[in-house]
C-alpha positions as CSV (number, residue, x, y, z in Angstrom):
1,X,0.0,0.0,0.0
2,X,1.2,3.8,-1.0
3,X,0.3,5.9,2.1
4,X,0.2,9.6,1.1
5,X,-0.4,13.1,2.8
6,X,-2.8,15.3,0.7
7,X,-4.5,18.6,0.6
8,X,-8.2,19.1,-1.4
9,X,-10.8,21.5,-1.1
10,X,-12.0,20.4,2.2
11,X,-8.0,20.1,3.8
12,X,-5.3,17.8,4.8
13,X,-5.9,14.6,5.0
14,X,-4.6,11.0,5.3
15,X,-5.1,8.5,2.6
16,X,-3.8,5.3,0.1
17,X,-3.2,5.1,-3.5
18,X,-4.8,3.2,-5.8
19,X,-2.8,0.4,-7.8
20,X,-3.3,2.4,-10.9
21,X,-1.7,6.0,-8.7
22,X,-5.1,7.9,-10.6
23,X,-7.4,8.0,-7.5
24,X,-6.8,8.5,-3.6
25,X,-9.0,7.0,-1.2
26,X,-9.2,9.4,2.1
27,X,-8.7,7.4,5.9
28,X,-8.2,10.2,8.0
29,X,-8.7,13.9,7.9
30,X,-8.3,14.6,12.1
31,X,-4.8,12.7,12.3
32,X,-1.5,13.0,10.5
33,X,0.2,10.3,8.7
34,X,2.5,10.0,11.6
35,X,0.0,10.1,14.6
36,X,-1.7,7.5,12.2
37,X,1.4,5.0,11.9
38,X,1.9,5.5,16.0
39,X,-1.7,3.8,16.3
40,X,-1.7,0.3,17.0
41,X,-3.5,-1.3,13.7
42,X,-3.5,1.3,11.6
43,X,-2.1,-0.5,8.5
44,X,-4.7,-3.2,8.8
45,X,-7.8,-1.2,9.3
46,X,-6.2,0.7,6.3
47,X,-6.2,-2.5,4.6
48,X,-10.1,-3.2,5.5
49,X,-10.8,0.3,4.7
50,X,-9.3,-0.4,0.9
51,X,-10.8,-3.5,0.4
52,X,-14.0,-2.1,1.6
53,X,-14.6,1.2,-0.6
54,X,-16.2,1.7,-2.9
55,X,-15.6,4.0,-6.3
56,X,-17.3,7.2,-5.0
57,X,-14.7,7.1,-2.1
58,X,-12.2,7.4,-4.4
59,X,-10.9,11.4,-5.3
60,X,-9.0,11.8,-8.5
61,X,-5.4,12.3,-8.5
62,X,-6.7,15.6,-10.4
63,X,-8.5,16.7,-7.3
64,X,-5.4,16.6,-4.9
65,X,-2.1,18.1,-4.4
66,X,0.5,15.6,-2.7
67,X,2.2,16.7,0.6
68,X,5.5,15.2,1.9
69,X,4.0,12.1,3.2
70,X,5.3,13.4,7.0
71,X,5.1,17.2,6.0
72,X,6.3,18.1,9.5
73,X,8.5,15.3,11.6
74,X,8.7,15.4,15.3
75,X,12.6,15.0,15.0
76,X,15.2,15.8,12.4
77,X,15.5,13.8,9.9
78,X,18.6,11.0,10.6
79,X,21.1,11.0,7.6
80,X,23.8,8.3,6.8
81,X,26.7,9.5,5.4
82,X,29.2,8.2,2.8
83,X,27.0,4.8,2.8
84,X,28.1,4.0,-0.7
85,X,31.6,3.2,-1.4
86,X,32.4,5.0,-4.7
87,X,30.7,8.0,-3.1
88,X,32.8,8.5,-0.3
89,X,35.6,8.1,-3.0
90,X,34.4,10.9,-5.1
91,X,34.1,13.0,-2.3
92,X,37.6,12.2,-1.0
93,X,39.4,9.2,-1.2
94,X,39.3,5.4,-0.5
95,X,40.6,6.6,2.6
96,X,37.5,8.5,3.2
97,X,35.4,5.1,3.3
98,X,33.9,4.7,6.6
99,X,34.4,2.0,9.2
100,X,31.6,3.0,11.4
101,X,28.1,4.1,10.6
102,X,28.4,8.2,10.2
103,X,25.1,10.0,11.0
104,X,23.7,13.4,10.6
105,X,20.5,15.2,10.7
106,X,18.4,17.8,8.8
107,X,15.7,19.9,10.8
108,X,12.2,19.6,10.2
109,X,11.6,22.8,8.6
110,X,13.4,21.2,5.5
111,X,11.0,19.4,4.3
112,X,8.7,19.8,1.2
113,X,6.9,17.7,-0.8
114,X,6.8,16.2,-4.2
115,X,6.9,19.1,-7.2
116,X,7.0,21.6,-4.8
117,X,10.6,23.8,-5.3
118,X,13.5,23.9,-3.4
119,X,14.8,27.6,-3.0
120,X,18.3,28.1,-4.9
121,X,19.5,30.2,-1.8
122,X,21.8,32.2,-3.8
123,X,22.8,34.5,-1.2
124,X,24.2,32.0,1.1
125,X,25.5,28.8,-1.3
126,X,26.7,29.0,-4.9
127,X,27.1,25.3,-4.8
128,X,23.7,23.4,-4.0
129,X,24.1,19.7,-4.7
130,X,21.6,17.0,-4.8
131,X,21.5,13.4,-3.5
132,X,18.9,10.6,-4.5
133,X,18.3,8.7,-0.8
134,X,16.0,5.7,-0.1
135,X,14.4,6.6,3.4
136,X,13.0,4.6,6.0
137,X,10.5,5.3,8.2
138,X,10.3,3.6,11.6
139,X,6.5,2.1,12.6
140,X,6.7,1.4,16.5
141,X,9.1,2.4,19.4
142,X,11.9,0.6,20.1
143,X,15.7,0.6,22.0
144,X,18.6,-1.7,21.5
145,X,17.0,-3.2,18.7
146,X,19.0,-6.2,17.3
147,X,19.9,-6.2,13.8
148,X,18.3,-9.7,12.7
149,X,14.9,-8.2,14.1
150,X,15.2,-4.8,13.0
151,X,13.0,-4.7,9.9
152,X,10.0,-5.2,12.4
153,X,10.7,-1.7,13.1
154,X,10.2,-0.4,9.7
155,X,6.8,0.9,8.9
156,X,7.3,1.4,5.2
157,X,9.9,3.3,2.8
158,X,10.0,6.2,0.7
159,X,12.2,8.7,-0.9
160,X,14.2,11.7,-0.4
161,X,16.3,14.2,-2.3
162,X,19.1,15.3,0.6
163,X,19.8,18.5,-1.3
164,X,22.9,20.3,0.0
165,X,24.9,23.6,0.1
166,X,28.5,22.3,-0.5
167,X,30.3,25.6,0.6
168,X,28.3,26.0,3.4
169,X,29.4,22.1,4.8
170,X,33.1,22.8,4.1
171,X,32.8,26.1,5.6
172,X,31.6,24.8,9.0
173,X,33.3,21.9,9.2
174,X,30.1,20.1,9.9
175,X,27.4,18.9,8.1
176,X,23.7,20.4,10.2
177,X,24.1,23.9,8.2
178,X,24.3,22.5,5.0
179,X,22.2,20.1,5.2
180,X,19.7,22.0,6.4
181,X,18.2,25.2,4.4
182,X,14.6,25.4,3.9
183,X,13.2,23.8,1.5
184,X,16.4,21.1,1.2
185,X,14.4,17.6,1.8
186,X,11.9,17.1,-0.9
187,X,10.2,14.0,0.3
188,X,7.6,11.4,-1.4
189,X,5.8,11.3,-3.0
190,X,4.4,8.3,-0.9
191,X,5.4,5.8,1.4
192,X,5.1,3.1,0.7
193,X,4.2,0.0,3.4
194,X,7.0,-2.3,4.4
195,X,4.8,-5.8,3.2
196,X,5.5,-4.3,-0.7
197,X,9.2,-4.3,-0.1
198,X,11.0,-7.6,0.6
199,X,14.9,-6.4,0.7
200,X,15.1,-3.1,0.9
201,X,18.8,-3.8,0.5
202,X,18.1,-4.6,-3.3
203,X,16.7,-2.0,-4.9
204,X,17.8,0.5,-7.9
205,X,18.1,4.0,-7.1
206,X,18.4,6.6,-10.0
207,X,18.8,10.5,-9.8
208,X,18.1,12.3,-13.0
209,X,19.1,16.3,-13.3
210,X,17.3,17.9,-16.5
211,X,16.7,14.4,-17.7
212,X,20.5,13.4,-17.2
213,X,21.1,10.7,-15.6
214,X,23.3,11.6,-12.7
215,X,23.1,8.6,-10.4
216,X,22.6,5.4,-11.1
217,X,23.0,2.4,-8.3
218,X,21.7,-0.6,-6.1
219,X,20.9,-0.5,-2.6
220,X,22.8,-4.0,-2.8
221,X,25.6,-1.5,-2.6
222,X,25.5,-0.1,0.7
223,X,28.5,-0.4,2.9
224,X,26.1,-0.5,6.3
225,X,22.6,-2.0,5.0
226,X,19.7,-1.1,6.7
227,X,19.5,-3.2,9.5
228,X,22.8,-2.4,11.3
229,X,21.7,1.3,10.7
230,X,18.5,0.9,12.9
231,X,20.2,-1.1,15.3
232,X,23.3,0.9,15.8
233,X,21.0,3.9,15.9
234,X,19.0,2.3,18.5
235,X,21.6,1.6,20.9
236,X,21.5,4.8,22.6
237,X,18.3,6.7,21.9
238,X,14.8,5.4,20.9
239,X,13.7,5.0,17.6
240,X,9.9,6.3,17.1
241,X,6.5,5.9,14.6
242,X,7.2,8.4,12.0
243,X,11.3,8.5,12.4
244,X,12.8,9.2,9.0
245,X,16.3,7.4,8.0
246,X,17.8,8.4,4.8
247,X,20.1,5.9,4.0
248,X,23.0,7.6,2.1
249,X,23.6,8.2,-1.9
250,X,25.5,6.7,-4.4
251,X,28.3,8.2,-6.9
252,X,27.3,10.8,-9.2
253,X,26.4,14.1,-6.9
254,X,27.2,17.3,-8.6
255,X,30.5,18.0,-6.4
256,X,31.7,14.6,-7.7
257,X,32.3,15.9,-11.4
258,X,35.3,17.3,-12.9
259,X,34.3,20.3,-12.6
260,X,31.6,19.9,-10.3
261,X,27.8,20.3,-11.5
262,X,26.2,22.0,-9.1
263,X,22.2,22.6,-9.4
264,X,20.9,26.2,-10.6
265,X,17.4,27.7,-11.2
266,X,15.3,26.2,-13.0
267,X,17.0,22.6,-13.0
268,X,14.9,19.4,-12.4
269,X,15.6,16.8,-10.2
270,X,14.0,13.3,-10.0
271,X,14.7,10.6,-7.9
272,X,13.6,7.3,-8.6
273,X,13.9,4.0,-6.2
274,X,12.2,0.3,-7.3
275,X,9.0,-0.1,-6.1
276,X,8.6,3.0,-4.4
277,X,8.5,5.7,-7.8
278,X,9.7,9.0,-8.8
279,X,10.3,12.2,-6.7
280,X,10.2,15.3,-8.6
281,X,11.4,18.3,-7.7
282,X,13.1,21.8,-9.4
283,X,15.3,24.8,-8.2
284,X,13.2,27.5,-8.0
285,X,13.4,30.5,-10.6
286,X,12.9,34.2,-9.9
């Protein structure tokens, strides 16, 4: 099932795609998407709810405008770094290649939803970069979670576009600035349950700029898959419903080319990741 946050003419609401991704069928319009997935049995009841409707419960894909799917998390958003080997290498060396999970965070306030734009920023960064993520999102609470049961803590998976201001993450000498200017997490445009996806660890992952393909890899690839990522994030602090895990990028980022191809008004970016679909986004013009 393909959980999505949408607005129509009577306001926000909670709802599921259809197979066909035309029509919407609404669930909840008091809760968000994350309050939903903290309630015990959502996803079945969802399930029944489907199964159960009838056409007129359906809105048109016309009629709606899809949100982020978690327009406003709780936390920031937890970010893997350097997760894909010739990644790190492009943006350093093979001695950059990490031996221990490396995590970051972007706030809240940088996320947006599918086709909405993300602000160039031109007055603070002259180097905004993008990076095509498969994201996680965490269904019930857990602590010390052990890696061969961590999938049990996964609600469902979408995707997200970790756009960054290069200049500015050099220039602090960490990564929270950077990585976080408003409008710099285009997330969506759905996510999508955890029963659709049986490795996450095996799916292809694509980032087009202007129709070019900029990115192209596996999650096969990973250097920490996603299971010792929830667990070794779980060690220490509890994981929540509605947590967001991005799970790093592969080769191909803009700062990785000779020169570097950084994004500018007006470009387009889509992310696409198997089984999930496409996330598009563009730099805003003036």
């Amino acid at each position: 099932m393909k959980f999505v946050t949408a607005q129509d003419s009577q306001g926000i609401f909670v709802g599921v795609m259809d197979e066909g991704e035309s029509r919407v069928l609404p669930l909840n319009r008091e809760e968000t998407l994350e309050e939903c997935i903290a309630t015990e049995g959502f996803f079945e009841q969802a399930m029944v709810r489907f199964q159960e409707s009838t056409d007129e419960q359906f809105i048109n894909i016309e009629e709606v405008s899809l949100l982020a799917p978690i327009p406003r998390p709780k936390k920031n958003i937890f970010c893997v770094g350097k997760n894909y080997e010739e990644h790190a290498i492009e943006m350093g060396s093979k001695d950059d290649i990490p031996e221990h999970i490396m995590v970051f965070t972007k706030a809240p306030t940088t996320v947006i939803g599918p086709n909405e734009s993300v602000l160039p920023h031109e007055d603070i960064t002259s180097q905004l970069d993008y990076e095509g993520e498969l994201a996680v999102v965490i269904g019930k609470k857990g602590r010390k979670i052990k890696k061969e049961d961590a999938l049990n803590y996964v609600f469902g998976y979408t995707i997200v576009n970790d756009v960054t201001a290069r200049d500015l993450q050099a220039k602090h000498k960490q990564f929270f600035i950077g990585k976080s200017l408003d409008t710099s997490c285009p997330m969506g445009p759905w996510i999508v349950h955890s029963s659709a996806i049986d490795n996450p660890n095996q799916l292809s992952i694509e980032t087009r700029i202007n129709d070019e393909v900029r990115q192209k890899s596996n999650t096969e690839n990973f250097i920490f898959p996603i299971e010792e990522i929830i667990s070794v994030l779980s060690q220490g602090l509890t994981l929540e419903p509605g947590d967001i895990i991005a799970t790093g990028t592969p080769s191909g980022v803009g700062k990785g080319f000779k020169p570097p191809r950084f994004l500018k008004a007006g470009d387009k970016m889509e992310v696409t990741v198997e089984k999930i679909g496409t996330l598009v986004n563009q730099i805003q013009e003036d």
